[in-house]
C-alpha positions as CSV (number, residue, x, y, z in Angstrom):
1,X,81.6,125.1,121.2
2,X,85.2,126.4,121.1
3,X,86.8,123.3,122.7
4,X,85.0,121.5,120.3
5,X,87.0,123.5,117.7
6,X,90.2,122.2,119.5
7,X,89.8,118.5,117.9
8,X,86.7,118.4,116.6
9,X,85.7,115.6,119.4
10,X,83.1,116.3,121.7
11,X,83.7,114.0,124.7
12,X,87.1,115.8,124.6
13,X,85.6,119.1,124.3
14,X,83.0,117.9,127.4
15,X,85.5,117.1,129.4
16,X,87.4,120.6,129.2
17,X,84.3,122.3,129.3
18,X,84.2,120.9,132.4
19,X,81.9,117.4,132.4
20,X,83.2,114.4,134.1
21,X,84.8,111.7,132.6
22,X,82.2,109.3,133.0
23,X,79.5,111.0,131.7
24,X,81.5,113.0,128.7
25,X,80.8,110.9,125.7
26,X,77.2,110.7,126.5
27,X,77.0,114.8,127.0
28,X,79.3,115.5,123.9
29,X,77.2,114.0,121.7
30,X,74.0,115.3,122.6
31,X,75.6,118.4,122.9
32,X,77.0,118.5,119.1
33,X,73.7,117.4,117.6
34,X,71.9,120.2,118.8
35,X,71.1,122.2,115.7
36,X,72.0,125.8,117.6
37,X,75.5,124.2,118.2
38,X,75.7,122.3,115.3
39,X,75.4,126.0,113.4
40,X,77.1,127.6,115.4
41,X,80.2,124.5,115.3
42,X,79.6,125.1,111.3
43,X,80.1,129.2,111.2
44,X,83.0,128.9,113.2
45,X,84.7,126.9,110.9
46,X,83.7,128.5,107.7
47,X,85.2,132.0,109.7
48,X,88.4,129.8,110.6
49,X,89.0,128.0,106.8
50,X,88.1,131.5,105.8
51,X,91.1,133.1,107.9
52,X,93.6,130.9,107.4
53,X,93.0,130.5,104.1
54,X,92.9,126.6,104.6
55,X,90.2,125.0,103.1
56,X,89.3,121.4,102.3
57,X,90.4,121.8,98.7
58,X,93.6,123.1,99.5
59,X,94.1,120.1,101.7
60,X,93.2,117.5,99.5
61,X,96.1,119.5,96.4
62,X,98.5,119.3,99.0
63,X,97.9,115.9,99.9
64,X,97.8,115.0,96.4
65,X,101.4,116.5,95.6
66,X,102.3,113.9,98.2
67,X,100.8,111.4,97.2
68,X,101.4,111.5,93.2
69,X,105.0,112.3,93.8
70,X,108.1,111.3,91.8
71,X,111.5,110.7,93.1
72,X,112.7,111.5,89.7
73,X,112.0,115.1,90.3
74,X,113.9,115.3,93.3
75,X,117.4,112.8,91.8
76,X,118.4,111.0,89.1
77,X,120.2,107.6,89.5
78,X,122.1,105.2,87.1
79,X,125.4,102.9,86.8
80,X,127.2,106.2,88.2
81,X,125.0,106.2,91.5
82,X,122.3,109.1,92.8
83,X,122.7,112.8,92.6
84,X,120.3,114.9,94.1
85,X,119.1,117.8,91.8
86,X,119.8,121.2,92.9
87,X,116.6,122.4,95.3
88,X,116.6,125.5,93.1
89,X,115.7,123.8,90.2
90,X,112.8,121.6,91.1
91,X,109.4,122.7,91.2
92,X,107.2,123.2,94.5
93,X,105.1,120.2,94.2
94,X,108.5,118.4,94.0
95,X,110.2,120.1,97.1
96,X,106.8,119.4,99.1
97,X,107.7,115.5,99.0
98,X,110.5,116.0,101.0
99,X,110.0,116.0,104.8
100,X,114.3,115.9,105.6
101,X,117.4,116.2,104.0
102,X,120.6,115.7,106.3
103,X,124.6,115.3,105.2
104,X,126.7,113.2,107.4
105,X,129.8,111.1,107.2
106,X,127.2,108.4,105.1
107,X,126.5,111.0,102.5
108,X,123.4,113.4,101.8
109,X,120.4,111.7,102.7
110,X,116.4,112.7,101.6
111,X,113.4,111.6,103.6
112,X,110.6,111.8,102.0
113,X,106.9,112.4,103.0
114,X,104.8,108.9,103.4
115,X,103.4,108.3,99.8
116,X,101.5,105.4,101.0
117,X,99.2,107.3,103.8
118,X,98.2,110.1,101.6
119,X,97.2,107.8,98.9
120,X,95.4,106.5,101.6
121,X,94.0,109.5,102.9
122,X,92.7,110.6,99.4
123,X,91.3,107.0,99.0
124,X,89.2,107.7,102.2
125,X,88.4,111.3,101.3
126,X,86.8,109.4,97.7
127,X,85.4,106.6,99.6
128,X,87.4,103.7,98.2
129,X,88.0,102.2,101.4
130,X,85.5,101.4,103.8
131,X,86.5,99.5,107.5
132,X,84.2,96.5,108.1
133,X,82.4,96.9,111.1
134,X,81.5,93.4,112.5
135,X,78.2,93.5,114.4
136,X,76.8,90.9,116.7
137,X,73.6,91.7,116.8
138,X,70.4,89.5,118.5
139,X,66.9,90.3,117.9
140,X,64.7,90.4,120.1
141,X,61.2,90.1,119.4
142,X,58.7,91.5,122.3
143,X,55.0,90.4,122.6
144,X,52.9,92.5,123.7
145,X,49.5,91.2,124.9
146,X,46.3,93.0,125.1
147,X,43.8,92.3,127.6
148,X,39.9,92.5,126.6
149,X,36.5,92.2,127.8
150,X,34.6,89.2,127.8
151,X,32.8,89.1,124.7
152,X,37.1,88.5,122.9
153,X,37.3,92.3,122.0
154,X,40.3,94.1,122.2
């Protein structure tokens, strides 16, 4: 259970735990689904989110602040060029946008935090996009015959 905790991906945690390679995937899974696990995998994290203070909520806000961002909070640009606003003056949502700022010979430069991926992260946390799975599937349809006696009973 604690190397499950690691990633949260049980042929991983089977092969830590010691389970070959080969036979990991199978063994994870079965070993996850068990409902003592399973509870115990659940209290775990409930003791960990409840530790670090780090809970889903708090990861879907800060994911948001990314994701709903506005470079006006950050500069201001015009006929003049871009200034950067002063970091002490911007809020916390704003400052949590920013992933680098550097000054070299080219001038100050700001990086900011991917916009796109944590729309797209939110848009998977609400289910708005959903990965096709193609399938190739065959049926196959198994007769099964039943021998009788002689009189055409079954």
């Amino acid at each position: 259970m604690r190397e499950y905790l690691v990633d949260l991906n049980a042929t991983q945690a089977a092969i830590r735990a010691g389970y070959s390679a080969k036979t990991a995937s199978r063994i994870g899974q079965k070993l996850a689904v068990k409902s003592c696990i399973a509870e115990a995998i659940s209290a775990a994290q409930a003791q960990r989110a409840k530790r670090t203070e780090i809970t889903q909520d708090k990861v879907i806000r800060e994911i948001a602040k990314v994701a709903f961002s506005d470079p006006r909070d950050l500069m201001e640009w015009g006929p003049d060029g871009l200034v950067l606003k002063d970091s002490r003056s911007i809020s916390d949502d704003a400052a949590m946008s920013v992933t680098e700022v550097s000054a070299g010979r080219d001038g100050t430069k700001v990086k900011r935090s991917d916009r796109l991926k944590a729309l797209e992260l939110l848009g998977r946390h609400l289910g708005l996009f959903v990965d096709k799975v193609q399938a190739d599937v065959k049926q196959t349809t198994k007769v099964i015959l039943f021998g009788g006696d002689d009189d055409g009973g079954v």
